[in-house]
C-alpha positions in Angstrom: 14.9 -98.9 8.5 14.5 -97.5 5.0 14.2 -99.3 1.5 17.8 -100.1 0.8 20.1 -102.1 -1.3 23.0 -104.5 -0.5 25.9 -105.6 -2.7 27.0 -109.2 -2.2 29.8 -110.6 -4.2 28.6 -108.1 -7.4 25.2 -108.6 -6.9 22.7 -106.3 -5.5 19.9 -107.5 -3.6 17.1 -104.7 -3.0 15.3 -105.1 0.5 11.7 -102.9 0.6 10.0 -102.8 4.1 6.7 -104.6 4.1 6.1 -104.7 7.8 6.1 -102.9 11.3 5.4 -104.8 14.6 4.7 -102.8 17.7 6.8 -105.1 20.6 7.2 -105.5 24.1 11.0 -105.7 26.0 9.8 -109.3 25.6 10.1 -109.9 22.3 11.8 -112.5 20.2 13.1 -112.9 16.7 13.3 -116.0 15.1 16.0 -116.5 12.3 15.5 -119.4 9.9 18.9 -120.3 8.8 19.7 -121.0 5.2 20.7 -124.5 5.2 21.1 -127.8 7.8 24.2 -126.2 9.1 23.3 -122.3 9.3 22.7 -121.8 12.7 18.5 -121.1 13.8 17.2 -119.7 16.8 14.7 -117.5 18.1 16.3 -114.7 20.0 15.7 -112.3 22.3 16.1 -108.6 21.6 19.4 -107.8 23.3 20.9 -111.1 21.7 23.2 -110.9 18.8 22.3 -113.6 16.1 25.1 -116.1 15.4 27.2 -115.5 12.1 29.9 -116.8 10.3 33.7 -117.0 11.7 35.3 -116.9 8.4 34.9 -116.7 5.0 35.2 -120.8 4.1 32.1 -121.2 6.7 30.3 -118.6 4.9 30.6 -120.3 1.6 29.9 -123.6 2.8 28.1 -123.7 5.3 25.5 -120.5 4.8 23.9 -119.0 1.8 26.7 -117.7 -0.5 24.5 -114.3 -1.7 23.9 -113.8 2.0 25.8 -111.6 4.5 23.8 -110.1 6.8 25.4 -108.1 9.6 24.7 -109.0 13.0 22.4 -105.5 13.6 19.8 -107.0 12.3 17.6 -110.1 13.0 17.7 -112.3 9.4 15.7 -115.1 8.0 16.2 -116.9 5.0 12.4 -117.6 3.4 11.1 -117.6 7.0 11.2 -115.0 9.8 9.3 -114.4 12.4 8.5 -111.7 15.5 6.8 -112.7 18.8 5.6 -109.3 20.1 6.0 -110.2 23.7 2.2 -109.8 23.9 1.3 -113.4 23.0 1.1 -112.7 19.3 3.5 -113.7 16.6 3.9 -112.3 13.1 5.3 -115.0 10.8 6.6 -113.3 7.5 7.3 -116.0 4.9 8.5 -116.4 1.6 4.9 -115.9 -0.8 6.0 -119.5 -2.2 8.3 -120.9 0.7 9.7 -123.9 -0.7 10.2 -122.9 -4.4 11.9 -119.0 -4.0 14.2 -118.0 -1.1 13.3 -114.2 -0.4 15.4 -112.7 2.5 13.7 -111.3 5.7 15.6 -108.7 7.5 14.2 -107.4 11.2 15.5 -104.4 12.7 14.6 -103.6 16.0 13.8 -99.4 16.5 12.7 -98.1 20.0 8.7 -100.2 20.4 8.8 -101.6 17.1 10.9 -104.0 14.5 10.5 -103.5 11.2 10.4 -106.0 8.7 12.2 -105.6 5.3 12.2 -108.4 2.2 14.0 -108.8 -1.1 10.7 -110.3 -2.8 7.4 -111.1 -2.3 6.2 -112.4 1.2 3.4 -113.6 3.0 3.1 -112.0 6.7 0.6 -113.8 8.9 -0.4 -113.0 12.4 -1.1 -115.7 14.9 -2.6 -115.2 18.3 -0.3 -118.1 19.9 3.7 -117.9 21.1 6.4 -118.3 18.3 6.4 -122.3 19.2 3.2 -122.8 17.9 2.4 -120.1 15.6 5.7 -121.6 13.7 4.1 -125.4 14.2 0.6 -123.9 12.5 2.4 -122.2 10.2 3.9 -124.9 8.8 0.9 -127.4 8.9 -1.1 -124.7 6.4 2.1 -123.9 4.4 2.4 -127.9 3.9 -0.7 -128.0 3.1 -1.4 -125.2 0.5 2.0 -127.0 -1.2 0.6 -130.4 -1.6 3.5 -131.6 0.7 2.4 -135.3 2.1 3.2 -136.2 5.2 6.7 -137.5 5.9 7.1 -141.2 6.3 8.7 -142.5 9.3 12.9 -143.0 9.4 13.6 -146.1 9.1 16.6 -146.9 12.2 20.3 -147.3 11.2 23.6 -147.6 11.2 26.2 -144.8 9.7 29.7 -145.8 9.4 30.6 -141.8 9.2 31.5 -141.1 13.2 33.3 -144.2 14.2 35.8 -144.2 11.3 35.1 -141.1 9.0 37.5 -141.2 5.6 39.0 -143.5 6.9 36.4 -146.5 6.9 37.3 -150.0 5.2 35.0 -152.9 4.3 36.2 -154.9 7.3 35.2 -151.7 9.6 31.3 -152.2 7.7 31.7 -156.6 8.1 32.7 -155.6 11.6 29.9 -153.9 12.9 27.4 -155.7 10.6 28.0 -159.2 12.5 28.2 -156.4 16.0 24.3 -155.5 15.2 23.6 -159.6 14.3 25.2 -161.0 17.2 23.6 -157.9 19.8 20.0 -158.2 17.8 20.1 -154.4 17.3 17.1 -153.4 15.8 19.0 -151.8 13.1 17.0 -151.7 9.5 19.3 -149.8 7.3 23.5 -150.4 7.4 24.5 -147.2 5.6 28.1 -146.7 4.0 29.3 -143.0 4.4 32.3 -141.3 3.0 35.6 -142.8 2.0 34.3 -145.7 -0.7 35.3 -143.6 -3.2 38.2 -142.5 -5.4 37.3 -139.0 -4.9 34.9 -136.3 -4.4 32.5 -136.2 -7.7 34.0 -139.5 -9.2 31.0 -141.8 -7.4 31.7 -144.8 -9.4 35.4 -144.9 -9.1 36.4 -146.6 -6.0 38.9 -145.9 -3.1 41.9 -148.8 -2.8 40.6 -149.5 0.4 37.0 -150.6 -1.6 37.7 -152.4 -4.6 34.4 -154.1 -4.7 31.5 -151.8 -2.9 29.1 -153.5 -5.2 29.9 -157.0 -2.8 30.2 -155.1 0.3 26.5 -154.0 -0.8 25.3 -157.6 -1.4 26.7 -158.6 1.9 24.6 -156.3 3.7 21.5 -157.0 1.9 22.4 -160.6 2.2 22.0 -160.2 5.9 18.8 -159.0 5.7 19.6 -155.4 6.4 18.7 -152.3 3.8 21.8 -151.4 2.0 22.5 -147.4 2.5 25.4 -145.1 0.7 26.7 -141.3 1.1 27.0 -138.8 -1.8 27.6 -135.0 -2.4 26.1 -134.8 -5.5 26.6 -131.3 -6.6 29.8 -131.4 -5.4 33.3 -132.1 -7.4 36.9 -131.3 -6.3 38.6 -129.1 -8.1 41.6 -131.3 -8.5 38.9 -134.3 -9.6 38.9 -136.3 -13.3 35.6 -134.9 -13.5 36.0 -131.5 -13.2 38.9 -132.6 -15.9 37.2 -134.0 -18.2 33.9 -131.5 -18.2 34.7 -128.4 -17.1 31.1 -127.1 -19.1 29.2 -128.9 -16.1 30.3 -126.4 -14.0 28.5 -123.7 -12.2 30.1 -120.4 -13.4 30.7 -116.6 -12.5 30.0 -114.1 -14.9 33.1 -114.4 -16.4 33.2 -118.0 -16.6 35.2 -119.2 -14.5 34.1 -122.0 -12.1 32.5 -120.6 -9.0 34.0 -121.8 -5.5 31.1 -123.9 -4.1 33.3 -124.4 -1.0 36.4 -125.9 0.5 36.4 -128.7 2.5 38.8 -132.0 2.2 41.8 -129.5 2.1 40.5 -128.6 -1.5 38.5 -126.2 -3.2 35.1 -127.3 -4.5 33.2 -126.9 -7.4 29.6 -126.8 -8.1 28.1 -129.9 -11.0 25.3 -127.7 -12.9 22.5 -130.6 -13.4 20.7 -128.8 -15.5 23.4 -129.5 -18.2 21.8 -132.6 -20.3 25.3 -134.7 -20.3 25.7 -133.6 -16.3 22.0 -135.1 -15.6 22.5 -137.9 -17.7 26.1 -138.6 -16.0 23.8 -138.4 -11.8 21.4 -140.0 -13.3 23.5 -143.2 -14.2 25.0 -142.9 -10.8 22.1 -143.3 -9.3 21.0 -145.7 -11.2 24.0 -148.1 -10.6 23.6 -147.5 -6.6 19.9 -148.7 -7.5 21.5 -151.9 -9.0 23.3 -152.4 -6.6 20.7 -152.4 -4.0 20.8 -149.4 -2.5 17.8 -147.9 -1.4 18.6 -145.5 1.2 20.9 -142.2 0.2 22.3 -139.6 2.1 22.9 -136.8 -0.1 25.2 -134.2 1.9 26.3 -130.9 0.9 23.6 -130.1 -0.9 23.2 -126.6 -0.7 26.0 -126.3 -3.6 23.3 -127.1 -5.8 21.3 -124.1 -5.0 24.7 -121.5 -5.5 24.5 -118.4 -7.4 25.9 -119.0 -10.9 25.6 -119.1 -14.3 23.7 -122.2 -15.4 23.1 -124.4 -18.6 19.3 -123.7 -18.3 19.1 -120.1 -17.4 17.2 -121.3 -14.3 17.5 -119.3 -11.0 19.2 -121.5 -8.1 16.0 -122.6 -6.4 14.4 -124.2 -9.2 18.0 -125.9 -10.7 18.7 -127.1 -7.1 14.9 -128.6 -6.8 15.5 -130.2 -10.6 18.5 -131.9 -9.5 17.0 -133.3 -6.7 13.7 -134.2 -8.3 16.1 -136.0 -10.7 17.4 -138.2 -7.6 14.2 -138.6 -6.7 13.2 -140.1 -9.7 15.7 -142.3 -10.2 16.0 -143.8 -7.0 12.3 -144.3 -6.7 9.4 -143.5 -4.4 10.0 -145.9 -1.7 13.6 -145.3 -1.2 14.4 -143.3 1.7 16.4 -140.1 0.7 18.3 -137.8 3.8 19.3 -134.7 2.5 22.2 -133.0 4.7 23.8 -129.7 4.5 20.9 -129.1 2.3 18.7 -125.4 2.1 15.9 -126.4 4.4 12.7 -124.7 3.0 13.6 -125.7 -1.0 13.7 -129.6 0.1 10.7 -129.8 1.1 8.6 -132.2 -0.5 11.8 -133.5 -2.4 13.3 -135.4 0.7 11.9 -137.9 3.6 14.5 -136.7 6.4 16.2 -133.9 6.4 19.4 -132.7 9.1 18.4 -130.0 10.6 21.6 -128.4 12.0 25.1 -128.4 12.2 27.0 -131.3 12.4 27.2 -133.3 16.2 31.1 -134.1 17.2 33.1 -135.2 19.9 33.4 -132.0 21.2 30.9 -130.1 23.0 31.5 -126.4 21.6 33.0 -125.7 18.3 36.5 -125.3 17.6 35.9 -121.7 15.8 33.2 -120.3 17.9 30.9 -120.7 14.6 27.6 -122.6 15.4 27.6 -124.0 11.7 30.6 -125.9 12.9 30.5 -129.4 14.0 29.4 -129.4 18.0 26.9 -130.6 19.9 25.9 -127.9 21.2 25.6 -126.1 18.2 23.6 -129.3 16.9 21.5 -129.3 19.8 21.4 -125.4 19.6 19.8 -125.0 16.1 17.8 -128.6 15.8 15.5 -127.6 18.8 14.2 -124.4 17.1 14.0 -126.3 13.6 11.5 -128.4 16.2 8.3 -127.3 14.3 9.5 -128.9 11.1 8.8 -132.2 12.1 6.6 -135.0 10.8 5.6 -131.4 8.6 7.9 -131.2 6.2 10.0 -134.0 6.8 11.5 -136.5 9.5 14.0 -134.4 11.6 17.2 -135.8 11.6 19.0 -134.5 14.6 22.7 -136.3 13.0 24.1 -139.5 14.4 23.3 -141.3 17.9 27.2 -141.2 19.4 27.5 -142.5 22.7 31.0 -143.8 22.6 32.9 -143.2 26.3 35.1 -140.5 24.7 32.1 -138.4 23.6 32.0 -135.2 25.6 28.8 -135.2 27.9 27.3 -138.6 25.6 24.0 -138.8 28.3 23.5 -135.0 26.9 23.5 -135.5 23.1 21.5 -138.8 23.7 18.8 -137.4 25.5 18.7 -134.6 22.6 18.2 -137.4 19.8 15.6 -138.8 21.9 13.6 -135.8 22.5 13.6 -134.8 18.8 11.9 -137.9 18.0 13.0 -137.9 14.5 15.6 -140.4 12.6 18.0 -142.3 14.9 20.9 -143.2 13.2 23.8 -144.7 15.3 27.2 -144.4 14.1 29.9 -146.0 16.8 32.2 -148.4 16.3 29.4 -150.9 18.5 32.4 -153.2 19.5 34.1 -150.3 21.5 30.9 -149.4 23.4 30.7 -150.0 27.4 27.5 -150.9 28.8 26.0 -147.5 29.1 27.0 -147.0 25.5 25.2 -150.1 24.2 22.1 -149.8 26.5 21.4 -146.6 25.1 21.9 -147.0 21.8 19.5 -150.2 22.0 17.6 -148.4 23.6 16.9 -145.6 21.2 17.2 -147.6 18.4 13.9 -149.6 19.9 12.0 -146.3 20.2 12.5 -145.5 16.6 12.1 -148.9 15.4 8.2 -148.9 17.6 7.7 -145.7 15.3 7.1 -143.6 18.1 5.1 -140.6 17.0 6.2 -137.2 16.0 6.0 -134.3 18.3 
């Protein structure tokens, strides 16, 4: 493989080789994927590498300036070669957690060279991939400044059991459900669907016309109050897309650039490096704070770290790390903050749990054969090589503890949330669980509230 250039949506990213591994038939390749859902794994030569089924998965779901063939092995930030001669060759972003250089591997005859569209740090480890990535990480961590994660405190997600669809008697329901069963359950967290729309935060759903009470009647029952937000995200069709179009992320020509589509709309990205944009977040957050809310889960995340023109001039990274940072701040230090859907290496430091793969689902495979898509075993897939991450950079969060009867092969996906021994989170409906269900999710919820330690 030569010095080359690739063109991505008008943009051209120049790749320059900087390294060449001698390897065995052995070998592996490990790809770090871009964001929570973009598939990670560590490969074996004659594997192909996962990549997106369509062009909506692409956008959402993997890095937008990205669109690697699947010839080559690719890593975004972080890529790394096991030689097949107990050696591994890490080749890493030069800062890892505040730029996003591209790795490419191509494997020719004995050797796979190693190709970058920035500066990078190579370093060689006498160990297998496992735990030359797990050293790795401990020294980049520690060159960074990054502390080490607090524990995950256990809870309950309305998300799985109702989705959009969720009411306030749905949260009343369950709440008594943990009360009356003594679940060790610290934080009751209200997902999507208590709001007007995507972007408008404040504005509530007619199914919620008073989350601020529905908050004060979880804290009331001695639980931590939690709440879902995308906060880069805005529909297209949305008041506040409307009303300030100039807190949009824009092409070249300015016009809005897609961010995604998901809801059956198309998705914009809210440029937080606009004054009057932070300012508007930053009041959001603040009310959620008022309220009583001290656990987040910021989802979609990675549309804050799009390619665009911004109000700044800032590149991606660094806007997508400001607008987090500005969360941060505002919801304070001892608030617990998961980021989903979110590019892994830039959060860290910014978040306390962070998903580390696609969504889990009812379903075992995924619907479009795209292991970004919601699955278990494209959860399961991804989150164990992400395994290295944790109690590092963050508290793995595996996504939700569903053991519901209807869940496809439930004992599977429960002994997978055990064994990453991250955040537990459960999200059933707990009055429709049989006794298996129940056990279990005690069960787990027991191990997480002992704060078992992190592998």
């Amino acid at each position: 493989m030569k010095d080359h250039k690739v063109i991505i949506d008008g943009e051209t990213t120049a790749f320059t080789v900087v390294e060449e591994i001698r390897i065995t038939p052995d070998a592996r390749v490990f790809e770090n994927g871009w964001q929570s859902f973009s598939p990670s794994h560590a490969y074996r030569l004659d594997e192909r590498p996962y990549r997106p089924s369509s062009e909506r998965n692409r956008i959402l779901n993997y890095r937008q300036g990205s669109a690697p063939g699947d010839d080559v092995f690719f890593g975004e930030g972080l890529l790394a070669v096991e030689n097949g001669a107990s050696q591994t060759t890490i080749i890493a972003s030069a800062e890892p957690f505040t730029t996003a250089v591209r790795v490419q591997a191509q494997v020719q005859e004995n050797e796979v060279v190693i190709a970058a569209d920035g500066p990078v740090q190579p370093t060689v480890f006498d160990a297998s991939l496992e735990d030359a990535l797990r050293a790795w990480a401990r020294l980049a961590a520690t060159s960074a400044g990054v502390k080490p994660p607090r524990s995950a405190p256990t809870a309950w997600c309305s998300w799985y059991a109702y989705y959009g669809d969720v009411g306030p008697e749905d949260i009343t329901a369950n709440l008594a459900q943990i009360e009356t069963l003594d679940l060790p359950v610290d934080v009751v967290q209200l997902d999507d669907g208590y709001s007007a729309g995507i972007g408008d935060w404040l504005a509530p759903s007619p199914r919620f016309p008073d989350v601020a009470a529905l908050i004060t009647r979880i804290k009331e029952s001695g639980h931590r109050a939690g709440i879902w937000i995308a906060p880069f995200f805005a529909a297209a069709d949305s008041p506040v897309v409307a009303k300030h179009p100039g807190w949009l992320i824009k092409r070249p020509d300015g016009t809005p650039r897609c961010a995604g589509h998901n809801w059956n709309r198309d998705l914009y990205s809210i440029d937080l490096t606009n004054p009057e944009a932070a300012d508007w977040m930053r009041r959001i957050i603040e009310t959620f704070v008022g309220w009583g809310i001290d656990y987040i889960k910021t989802d979609f995340l990675a549309a804050g770290a799009i390619p665009g023109q911004r109000h700044s001039g800032v590149d991606p990274i660094t806007a997508y790390r400001q607008g987090l940072q500005l969360i941060r701040d505002t919801i304070g230090p001892q608030a617990h903050i998961l980021g989903c859907g979110a590019p892994v290496l830039p959060s860290v430091g910014l978040v306390d749990s962070l998903r580390i793969s696609a969504d889990t689902a009812w379903q075992v495979e995924p619907d479009d054969s795209d292991y970004s898509s919601p699955s278990s075993a494209a959860a399961r897939f991804t989150a164990a090589a992400r395994q290295f991450m944790n109690g590092v950079f963050f508290v793995n969060d595996p996504d939700c503890l569903i053991v519901d009867p209807k869940v496809a092969k439930r004992e599977q996906w429960a002994d997978h949330v055990k064994a990453t021994r991250g955040a537990v989170v459960s999200s059933d409906n707990l009055q429709a669980l049989d006794t298996w269900g129940l056990d279990t999710t005690r069960r787990l919820l027991m191990y997480a509230a002992d704060n078992w330690p992190i592998a």
